[in-house]
N, C-alpha and C positions, 0 to 999 in steps of 0.2 A: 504494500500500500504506500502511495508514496505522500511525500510529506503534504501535510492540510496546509492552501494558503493563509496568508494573512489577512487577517481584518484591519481596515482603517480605524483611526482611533477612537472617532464614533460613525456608527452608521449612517445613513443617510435618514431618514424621518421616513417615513410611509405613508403619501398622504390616501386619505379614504378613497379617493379615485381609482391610483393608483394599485391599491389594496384589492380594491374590486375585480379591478382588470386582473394581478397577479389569478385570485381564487378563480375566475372562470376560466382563465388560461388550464389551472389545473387540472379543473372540472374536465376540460375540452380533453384534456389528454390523456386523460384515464375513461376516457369514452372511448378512445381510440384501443382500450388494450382490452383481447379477448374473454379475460379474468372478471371482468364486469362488468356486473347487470343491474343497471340501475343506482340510483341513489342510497338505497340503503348498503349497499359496496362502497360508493365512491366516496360518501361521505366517514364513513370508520376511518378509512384510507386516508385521507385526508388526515382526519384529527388527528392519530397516530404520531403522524408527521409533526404537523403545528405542536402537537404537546412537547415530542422532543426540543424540537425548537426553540420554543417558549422557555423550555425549563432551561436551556440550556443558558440563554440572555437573561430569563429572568432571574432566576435561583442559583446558576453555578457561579456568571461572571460574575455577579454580581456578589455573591460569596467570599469570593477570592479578592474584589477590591476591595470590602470590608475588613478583611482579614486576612493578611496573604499568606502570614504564616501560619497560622490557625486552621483555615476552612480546608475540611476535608470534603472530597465530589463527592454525591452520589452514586455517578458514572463515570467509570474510569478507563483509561485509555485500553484499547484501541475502540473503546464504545461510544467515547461523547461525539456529539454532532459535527463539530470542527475537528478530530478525528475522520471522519468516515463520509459523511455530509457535502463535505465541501472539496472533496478529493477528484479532482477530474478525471483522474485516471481511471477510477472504480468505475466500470458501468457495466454493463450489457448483465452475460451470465453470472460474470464474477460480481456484479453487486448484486445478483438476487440471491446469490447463492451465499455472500454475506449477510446479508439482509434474514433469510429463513433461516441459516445453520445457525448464522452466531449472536449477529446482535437481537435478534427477540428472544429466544433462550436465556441468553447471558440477563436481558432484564427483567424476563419471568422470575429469575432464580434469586434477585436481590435479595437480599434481608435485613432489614433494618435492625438498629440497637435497640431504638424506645419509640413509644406509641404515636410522637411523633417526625419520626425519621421520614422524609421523602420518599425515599428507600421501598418503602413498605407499599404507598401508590403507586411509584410505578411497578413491584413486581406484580400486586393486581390489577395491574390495568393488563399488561404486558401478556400473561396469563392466558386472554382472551381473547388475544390480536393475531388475526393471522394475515400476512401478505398474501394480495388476493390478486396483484398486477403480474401475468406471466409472462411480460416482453421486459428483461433487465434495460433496456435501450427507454421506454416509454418511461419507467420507475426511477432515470437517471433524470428524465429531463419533467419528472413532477417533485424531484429533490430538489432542483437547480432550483425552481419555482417559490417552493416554500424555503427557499434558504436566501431570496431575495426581501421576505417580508422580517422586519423587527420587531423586534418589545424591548426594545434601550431607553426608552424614554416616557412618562407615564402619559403624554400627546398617543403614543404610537402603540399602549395601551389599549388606553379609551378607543383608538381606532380599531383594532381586531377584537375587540369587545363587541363593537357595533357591529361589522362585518357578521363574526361568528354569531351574533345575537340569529343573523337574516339566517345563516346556514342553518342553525337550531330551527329555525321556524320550517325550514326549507324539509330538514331531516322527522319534524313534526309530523308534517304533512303526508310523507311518503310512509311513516310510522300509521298515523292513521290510519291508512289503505291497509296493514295489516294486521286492524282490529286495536291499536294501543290510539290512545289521544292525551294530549298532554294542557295545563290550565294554561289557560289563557292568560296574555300579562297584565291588562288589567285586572284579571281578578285578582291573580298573585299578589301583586301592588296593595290592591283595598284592603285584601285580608292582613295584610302584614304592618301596614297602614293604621289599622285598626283594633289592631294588637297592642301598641303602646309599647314599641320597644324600648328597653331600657338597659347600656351595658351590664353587664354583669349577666344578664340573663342566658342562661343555656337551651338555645335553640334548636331541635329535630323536626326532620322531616324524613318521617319514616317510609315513603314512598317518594324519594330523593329526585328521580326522574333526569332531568338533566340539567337539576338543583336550580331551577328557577325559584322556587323560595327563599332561598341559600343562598342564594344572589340576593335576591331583594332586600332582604333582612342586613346583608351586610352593609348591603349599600346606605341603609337606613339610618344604621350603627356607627360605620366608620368614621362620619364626622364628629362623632363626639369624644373621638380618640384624642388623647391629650400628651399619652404618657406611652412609653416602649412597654412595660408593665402593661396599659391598658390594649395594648396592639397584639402582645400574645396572647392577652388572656379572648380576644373578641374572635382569633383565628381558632382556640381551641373553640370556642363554645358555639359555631357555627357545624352542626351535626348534620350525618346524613347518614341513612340505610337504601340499599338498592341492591335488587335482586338479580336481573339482568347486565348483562356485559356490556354492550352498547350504550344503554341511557348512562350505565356507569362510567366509561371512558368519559362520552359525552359532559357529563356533568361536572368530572374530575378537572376537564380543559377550559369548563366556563371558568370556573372556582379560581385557578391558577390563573387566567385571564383578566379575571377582577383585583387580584393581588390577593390570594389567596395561596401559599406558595406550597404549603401541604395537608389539603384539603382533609377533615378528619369526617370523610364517607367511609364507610363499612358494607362492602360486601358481601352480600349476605342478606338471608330472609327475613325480615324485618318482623313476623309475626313470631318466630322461632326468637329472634335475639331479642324480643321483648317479653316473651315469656320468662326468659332463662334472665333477665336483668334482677338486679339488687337491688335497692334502694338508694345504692352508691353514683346507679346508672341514673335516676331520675332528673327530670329535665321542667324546667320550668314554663317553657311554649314547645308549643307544637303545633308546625303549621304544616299543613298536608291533604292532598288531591288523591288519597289512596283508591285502588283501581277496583271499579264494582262492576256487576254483572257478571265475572268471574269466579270460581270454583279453586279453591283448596285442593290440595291432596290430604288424603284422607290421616297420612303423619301429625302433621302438622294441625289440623282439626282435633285430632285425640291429644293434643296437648293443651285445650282448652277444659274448665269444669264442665262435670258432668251438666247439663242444660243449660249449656251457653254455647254445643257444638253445633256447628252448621258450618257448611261448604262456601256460604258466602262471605267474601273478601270482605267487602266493606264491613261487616258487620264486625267481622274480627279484630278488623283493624281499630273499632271505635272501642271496642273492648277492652283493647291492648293498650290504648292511649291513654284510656282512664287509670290503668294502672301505673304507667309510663309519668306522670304528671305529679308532681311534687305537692303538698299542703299549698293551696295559696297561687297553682302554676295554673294555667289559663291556654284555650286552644282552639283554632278557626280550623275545620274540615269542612270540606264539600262532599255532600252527601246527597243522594238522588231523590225524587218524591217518593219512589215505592218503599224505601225506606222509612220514608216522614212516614206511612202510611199503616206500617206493619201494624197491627194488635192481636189483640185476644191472651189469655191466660198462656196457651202454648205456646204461641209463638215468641221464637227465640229473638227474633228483632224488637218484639215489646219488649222484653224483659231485659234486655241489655239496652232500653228509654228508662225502665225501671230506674235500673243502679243508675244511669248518667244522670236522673232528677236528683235522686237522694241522695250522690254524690255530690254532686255539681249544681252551679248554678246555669241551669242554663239560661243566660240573659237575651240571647239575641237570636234571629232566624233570618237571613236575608231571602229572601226566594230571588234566584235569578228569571231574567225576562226567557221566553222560550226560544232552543238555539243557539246558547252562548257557545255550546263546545260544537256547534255545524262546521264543518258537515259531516265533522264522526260519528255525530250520534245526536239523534234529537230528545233524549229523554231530559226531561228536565231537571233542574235539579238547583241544590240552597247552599247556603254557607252556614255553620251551624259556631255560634260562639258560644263558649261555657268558660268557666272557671272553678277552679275546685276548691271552693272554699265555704260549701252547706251545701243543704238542698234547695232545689227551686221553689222560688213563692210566684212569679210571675214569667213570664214568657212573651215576647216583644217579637214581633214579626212584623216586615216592611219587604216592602214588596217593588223590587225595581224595576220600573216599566220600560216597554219599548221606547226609543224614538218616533217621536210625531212620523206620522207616514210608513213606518216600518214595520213588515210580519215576521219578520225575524233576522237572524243573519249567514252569512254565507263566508267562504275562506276570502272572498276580494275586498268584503263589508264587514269586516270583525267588529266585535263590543268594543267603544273604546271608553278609557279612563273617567273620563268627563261625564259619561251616564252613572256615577256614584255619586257626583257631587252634593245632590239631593238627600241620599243617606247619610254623608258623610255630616252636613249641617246638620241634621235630625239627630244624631249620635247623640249628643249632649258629652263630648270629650270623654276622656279616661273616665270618668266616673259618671259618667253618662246621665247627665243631670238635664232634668227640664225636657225631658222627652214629653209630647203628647199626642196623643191619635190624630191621625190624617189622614186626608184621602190613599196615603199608599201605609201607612203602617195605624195594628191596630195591637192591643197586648189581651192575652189570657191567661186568665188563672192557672196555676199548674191543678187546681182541684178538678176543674174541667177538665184539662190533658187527661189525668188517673182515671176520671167517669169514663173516657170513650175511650180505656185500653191501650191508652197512650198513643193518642193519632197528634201527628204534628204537622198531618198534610192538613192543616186549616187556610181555608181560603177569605181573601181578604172581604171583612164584611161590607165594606162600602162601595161596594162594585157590585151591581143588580146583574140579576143570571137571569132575566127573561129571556125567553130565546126569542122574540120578537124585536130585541134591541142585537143580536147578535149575526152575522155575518154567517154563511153557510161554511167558510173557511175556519169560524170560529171554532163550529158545532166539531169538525172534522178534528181540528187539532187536542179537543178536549178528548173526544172519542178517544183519539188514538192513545193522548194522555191516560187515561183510564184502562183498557188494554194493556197498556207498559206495565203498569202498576199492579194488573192483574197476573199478568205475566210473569213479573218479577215476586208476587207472590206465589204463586206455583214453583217457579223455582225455586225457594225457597225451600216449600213440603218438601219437594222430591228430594234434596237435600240429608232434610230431617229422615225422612223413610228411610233415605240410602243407608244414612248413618245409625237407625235403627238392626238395619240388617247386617251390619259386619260384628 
């Protein structure tokens, strides 16, 4: 291999244009090579890339000018970037055949000293990465590509933050098509918004995804940073769980991208490593879009008490949370209607409303407008805020309406930010003072909730249900609404029976 060149002494800036053009050059050339099919390929491929990259300007030079005698790499030669990256000579067979034999091996197998060692993300990330481009010629000239984009400067930063922001949305999308959909960012934003972050606080999102919470939250945070002391302690307390390989790499390259330099996500089954938690583990928010309409294995089900098992995800996950949640710790999930909806004595979704009332306070219900997560899925669905400090005495529901003119939304028309604002005044701040009924929010009694079985699909009472005021479009979308909810009750039983019979 022969020797890496040199770098000038600083980079050149990358501007967003620029930046652009680099990533679809990429795009363009990994379209060209046989190994890939589609975005859900080109995209991993990519990030792989940028995360070396990144870590390498971010985290190592970076390292070494802090401390030159000190800072020991993560990645050591013949594996760093400027090593192997920037070698014109490597190409064709001989760099793919570096590329699979040695350096994703060599970073699978890292092992860190302490919980948080670098070390330790990348050999998980590493783990799961396979080179999927089989022309070393094409995979020379999308190295050259991402080894012209920087992070020397927090301008150039901000810049591949935004870029990558568009590529996550891009790798959302293509996600979607294969049954996953990921929140929205203004929801993300409200929720987290609405939380009332405050340093110190230990933040999880147990369904990490591609830690767009985790992003927000820090970004939320960061400026209150004052102190080095307060800068490590805001990087530990920014959590994540994730199950999947992809949203995991994904999320791991936002994280670093925001100045996040070794993101503390964990790997791993989130209903599993929240069972198996201490009290040591407990977290004081938790903000999270965990995945519903999905199914368990039936492992991981028999690790919940007796009559609180069921196949369904969500349910587990709100289960897991409450337990997850510290004296005094406070938490925004989204959660679908058929959910709000469960009741009766048997049903295991009433009865885990049960324990959330007389655990928690649940304070707040936003119901979103219908369509926010289009065009993955149109079931509807709320943001559920509680905090764990009694049980409920009242329950506050407000209900955010479409935009004037609008049936719903679609991927070109997303929800944006600005349709919260209305909630957001209504709030009455952290302590949510001076709230009162209006045409979109009304409150009930938790005494009523317990009479009907614990339904918390209540519909807003100041909006007339004639069907003589109502659109044939209206009729249609309610229908279907009710069908879901039927549906997702059903699946539910079948569930319960299955788990009956083993």
């Amino acid at each position: 291999m022969a020797a890496p060149k040199k770098k000038t002494a600083e980079a050149a800036a990358t501007s967003r244009t620029r930046l652009a053009s680099l990533i679809k050059s990429a795009r363009d050339t990994m379209r060209k090579d046989a190994g890939m099919n589609g975005d859900l390929d080109r995209l991993p491929q990519l990030s792989w890339l940028l995360f070396l990259k990144a870590f390498e300007e971010r985290v190592e030079q970076e390292g070494e000018a802090l401390d030159p005698d000190g800072y020991r790499r993560a990645i050591e030669a013949p594996y760093r970037w400027d090593d192997w990256a920037t070698d014109p000579d490597l190409s064709g067979d001989e760099l793919k055949a570096f590329v699979n034999e040695k350096l994703i091996p060599h970073l699978a197998g890292l092992v860190g000293e302490h919980a948080e060692d670098p070390r330790n993300v990348i050999s998980t990330i590493f783990r799961d990465v396979t080179n999927r481009m089989q022309s070393g010629s094409l995979l020379r000239d999308l190295v050259n590509l991402v080894d012209q984009i920087h992070f020397v400067s927090t301008d150039d930063i901000h810049t591949m933050a935004f870029v990558y922001e568009s590529i996550l949305k891009e790798m959302r999308d293509a996600a979607g098509d294969s049954g996953e959909f990921y929140t929205p960012r203004p929801v993300n934003r409200f929720m987290v918004r609405q939380s009332f972050l405050k340093l110190g606080d230990s933040i999880l999102d147990p369904a990490s995804g591609t830690a767009g919470f985790l992003v927000q939250a820090y970004e939320e945070l960061k400026g209150q940073v004052r102190t080095e002391t307060q800068h490590r302690q805001l990087h530990a307390d920014i959590r994540g769980i994730e199950k999947k390989p992809l949203p995991y790499l994904l999320g791991s390259m936002n994280l670093l991208l925001h100045g996040i330099d070794a993101p503390q996500v964990r790997r791993a089954n989130a209903l599993l490593e929240m069972r198996n938690s201490t009290a040591a583990d407990r977290v004081d928010v938790v903000l999270t879009n965990p995945p519903f309409g999905a199914e368990e294995e039936s492992t991981v089900v028999k690790a919940f008490p007796a009559g609180f098992q069921t196949q369904e995800t969500a349910w587990l996950f709100l289960y897991s949370i409450l337990d997850q949640l510290k004296r005094g710790g406070r938490c925004a999930i989204v959660l679908p209607n058929g959910s709000l909806f469960a009741t009766g004595e048997t049903s295991i979704g009433a009865k885990i409303k049960k324990k959330l009332m007389q655990d928690c306070d649940l304070h707040t219900v936003v119901r979103l407008p219908q369509g926010v997560f289009a065009p993955y899925t149109q079931i509807p669905s709320n943001i559920l805020f509680f905090e764990k400090t009694g049980p409920t005495s009242d329950v506050w529901f407000y209900e955010v309406p479409l935009p004037e003119g609008r049936r719903g939304y679609t991927k070109t028309k997303p929800m944006q930010l600005e349709e919260f604002d209305g909630c957001v005044e209504w709030w009455g701040g952290e302590k949510r003072e001076g709230r009162e009924q209006c045409e979109y929010a009304w409150k009930v009694p938790a005494e009523q909730i317990v009479n009907s079985g614990f339904n918390l699909d209540i519909a807003n009472p100041h909006v007339g249900d004639e069907l003589t005021h109502r659109t044939p479009e209206d009729l249609v979308d309610e229908l279907a609404r009710t069908e879901m909810e039927i549906l997702g009750l059903l699946q539910e039983l079948r569930g319960e029976l299955g788990g009956h019979g083993e």
